[in-house]
C-alpha positions in Angstrom: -14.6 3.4 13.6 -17.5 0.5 13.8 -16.5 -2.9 12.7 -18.2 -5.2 10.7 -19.6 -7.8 11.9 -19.0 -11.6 10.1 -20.4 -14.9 12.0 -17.1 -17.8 12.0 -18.5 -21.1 12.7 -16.1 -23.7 14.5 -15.9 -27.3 14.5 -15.2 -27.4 10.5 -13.8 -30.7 9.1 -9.7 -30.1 7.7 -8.4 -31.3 5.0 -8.8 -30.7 0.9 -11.9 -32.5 0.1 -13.7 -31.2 3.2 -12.9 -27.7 2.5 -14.0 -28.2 -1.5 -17.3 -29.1 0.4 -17.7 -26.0 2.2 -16.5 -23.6 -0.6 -19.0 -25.2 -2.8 -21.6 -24.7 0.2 -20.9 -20.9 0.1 -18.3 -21.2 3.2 -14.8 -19.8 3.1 -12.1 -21.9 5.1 -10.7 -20.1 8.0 -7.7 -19.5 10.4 -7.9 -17.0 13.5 -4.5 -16.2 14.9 -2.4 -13.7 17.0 -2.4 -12.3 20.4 -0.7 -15.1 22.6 -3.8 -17.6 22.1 -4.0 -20.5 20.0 -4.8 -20.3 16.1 -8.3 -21.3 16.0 -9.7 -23.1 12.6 -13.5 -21.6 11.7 -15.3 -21.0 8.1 -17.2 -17.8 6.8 -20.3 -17.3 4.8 -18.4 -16.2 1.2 -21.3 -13.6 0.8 -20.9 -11.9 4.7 -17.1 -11.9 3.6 -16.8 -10.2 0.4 -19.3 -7.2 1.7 -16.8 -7.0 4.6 -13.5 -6.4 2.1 -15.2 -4.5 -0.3 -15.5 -1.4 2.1 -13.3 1.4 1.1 -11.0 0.1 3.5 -10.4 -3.0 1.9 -8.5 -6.1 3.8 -7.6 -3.1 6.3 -11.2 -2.9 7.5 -11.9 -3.8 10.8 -14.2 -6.8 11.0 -15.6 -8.5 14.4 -16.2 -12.2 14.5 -18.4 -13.2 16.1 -17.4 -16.9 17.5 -18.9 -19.7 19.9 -21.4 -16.6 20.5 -18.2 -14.4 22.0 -16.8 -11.4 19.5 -13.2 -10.9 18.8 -11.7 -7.9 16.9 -9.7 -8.9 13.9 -8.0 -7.9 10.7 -7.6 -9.4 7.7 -4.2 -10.8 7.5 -4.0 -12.6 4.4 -6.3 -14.3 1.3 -5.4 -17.4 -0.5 -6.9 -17.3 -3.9 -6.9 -20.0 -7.0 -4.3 -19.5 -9.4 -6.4 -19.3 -12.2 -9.9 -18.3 -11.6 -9.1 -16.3 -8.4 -11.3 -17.8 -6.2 -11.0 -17.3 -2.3 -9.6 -20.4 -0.7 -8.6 -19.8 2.7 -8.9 -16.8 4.9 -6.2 -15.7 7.6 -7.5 -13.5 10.2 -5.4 -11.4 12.5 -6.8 -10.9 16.2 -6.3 -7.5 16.8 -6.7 -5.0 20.2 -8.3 -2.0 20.0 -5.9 0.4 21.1 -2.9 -1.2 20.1 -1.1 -0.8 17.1 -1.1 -3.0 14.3 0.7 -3.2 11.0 -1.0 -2.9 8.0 -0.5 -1.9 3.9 -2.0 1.1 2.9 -2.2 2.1 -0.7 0.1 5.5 -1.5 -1.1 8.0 -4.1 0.6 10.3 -6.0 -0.4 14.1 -5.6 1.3 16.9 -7.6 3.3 17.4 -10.6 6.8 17.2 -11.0 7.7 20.2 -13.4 11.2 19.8 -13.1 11.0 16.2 -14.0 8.3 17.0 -17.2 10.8 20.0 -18.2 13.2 17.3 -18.8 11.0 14.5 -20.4 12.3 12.1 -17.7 9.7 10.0 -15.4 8.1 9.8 -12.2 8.9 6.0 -11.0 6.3 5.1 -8.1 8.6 2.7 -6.2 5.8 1.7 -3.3 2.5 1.4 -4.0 1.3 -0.1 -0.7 3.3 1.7 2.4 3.7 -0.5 5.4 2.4 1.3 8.2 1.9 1.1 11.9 -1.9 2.4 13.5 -4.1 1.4 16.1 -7.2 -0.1 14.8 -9.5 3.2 14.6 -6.7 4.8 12.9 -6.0 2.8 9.6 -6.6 5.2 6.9 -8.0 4.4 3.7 -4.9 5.6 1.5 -2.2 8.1 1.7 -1.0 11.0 -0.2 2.7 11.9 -1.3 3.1 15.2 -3.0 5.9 14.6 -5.7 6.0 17.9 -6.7 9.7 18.8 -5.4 11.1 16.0 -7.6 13.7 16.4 -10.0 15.3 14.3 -12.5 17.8 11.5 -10.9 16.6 12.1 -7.5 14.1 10.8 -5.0 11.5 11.1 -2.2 11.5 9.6 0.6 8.9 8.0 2.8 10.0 10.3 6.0 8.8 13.2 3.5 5.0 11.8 2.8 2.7 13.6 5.5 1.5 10.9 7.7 -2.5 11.4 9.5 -2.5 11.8 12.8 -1.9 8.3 15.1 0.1 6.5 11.7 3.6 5.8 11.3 5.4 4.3 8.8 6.4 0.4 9.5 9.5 0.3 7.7 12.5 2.0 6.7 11.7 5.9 6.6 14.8 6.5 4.4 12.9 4.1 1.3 13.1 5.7 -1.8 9.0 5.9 -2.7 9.2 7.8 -6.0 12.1 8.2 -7.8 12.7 11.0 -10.7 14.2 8.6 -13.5 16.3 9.8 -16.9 15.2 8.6 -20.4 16.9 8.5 -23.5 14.9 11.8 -24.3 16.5 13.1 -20.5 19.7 12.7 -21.9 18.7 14.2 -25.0 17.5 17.5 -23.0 20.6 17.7 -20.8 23.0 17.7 -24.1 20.8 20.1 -25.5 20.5 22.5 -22.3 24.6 21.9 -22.3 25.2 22.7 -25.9 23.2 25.7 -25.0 25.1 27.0 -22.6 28.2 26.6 -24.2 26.9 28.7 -27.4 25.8 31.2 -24.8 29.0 31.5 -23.2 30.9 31.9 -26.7 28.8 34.7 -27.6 29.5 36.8 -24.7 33.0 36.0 -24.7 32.9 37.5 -28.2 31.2 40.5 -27.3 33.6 41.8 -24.3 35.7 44.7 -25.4 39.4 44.1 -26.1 41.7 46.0 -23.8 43.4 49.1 -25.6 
């Protein structure tokens, strides 16, 4: 996987007003972080920035900063935006190695149809949409699949059951419930139904048996 490259310039002034000047001079406040060194403050061209995060990857896209004229390897770790018009404020990047793991969020997808669930008129309840996982750097997918087709109605999947790609593991607790089969009002409705059912079915052939001479 080839990373992006994205200049960081150092020396920037800290502070509110100073970083309202560089945000209104195209440049995105900065903090680089992680592996043992020191957290390092630097600012971004905006423009350079938002074609690096808008790759199909996302914030999980490998970028490589290019600093004092010496590259580092880094993730994006987090984005401060405004409240209101959702402007970037402040970037946090994550130095990164390149074959050593790091955790990231990857969005989960739903594949499949739960019949079972459907048959009953209950709901599929996607209880993770972004799965913590663990990956080295060339390994980050760009989303992962869980096939909910085994799911029935007040049950769940679990995120030891979605198929993980080669080199990705999940971060968290495999046993987390990811989708979960939920019952309606119009559930309950079918289950009475399907019970009431069996019950008339069971009277008739109690009926129809032969009485003993």
């Amino acid at each position: 996987m080839s990373a992006l490259l994205l200049k960081a310039a150092t020396g920037r002034p800290e502070g509110t007003r100073p970083s309202r000047r560089l945000r209104r001079a195209g440049q995105i406040p900065a903090v680089v972080y992680g592996l043992g060194a020191d957290p390092l403050t630097v600012s971004v061209e905006w423009l350079e920035l938002r074609q690096a995060i808008t790759t199909d990857l996302g914030l999980n896209a490998l970028i490589t900063l290019e600093i004092d004229g010496k590259k580092q390897l880094s993730l994006v770790k987090d984005i401060q935006r405004h409240p209101v018009r959702r402007d970037v404020l402040h970037v946090d990047f994550i130095r990164v190695e390149e074959g050593a793991e790091v955790e990231v969020e990857v969005p989960l997808i739903l594949t499949g149809e739960a019949k079972s669930v459907e048959r009953a008129s209950g709901m599929v309840d996607q209880v993770i949409h972004n799965l913590p996982v663990l990956a080295k750097p060339d390994s980050i997918p760009e989303v992962l699949y869980a096939d909910v087709s085994a799911l029935e109605v007040g049950s769940s999947l679990r995120v030891s059951e979605i198929e993980m790609p080669p080199g990705v593991r999940p971060a968290g607790d495999p046993e987390s419930a990811f989708a979960v089969g939920l019952i309606t009002r119009s559930t309950k409705e079918f289950l009475r139904s399907e019970r009431a059912a069996e019950a008339a079915a069971e009277g008739e052939e109690a009926d129809e048996e032969p009485e003993e001479s």
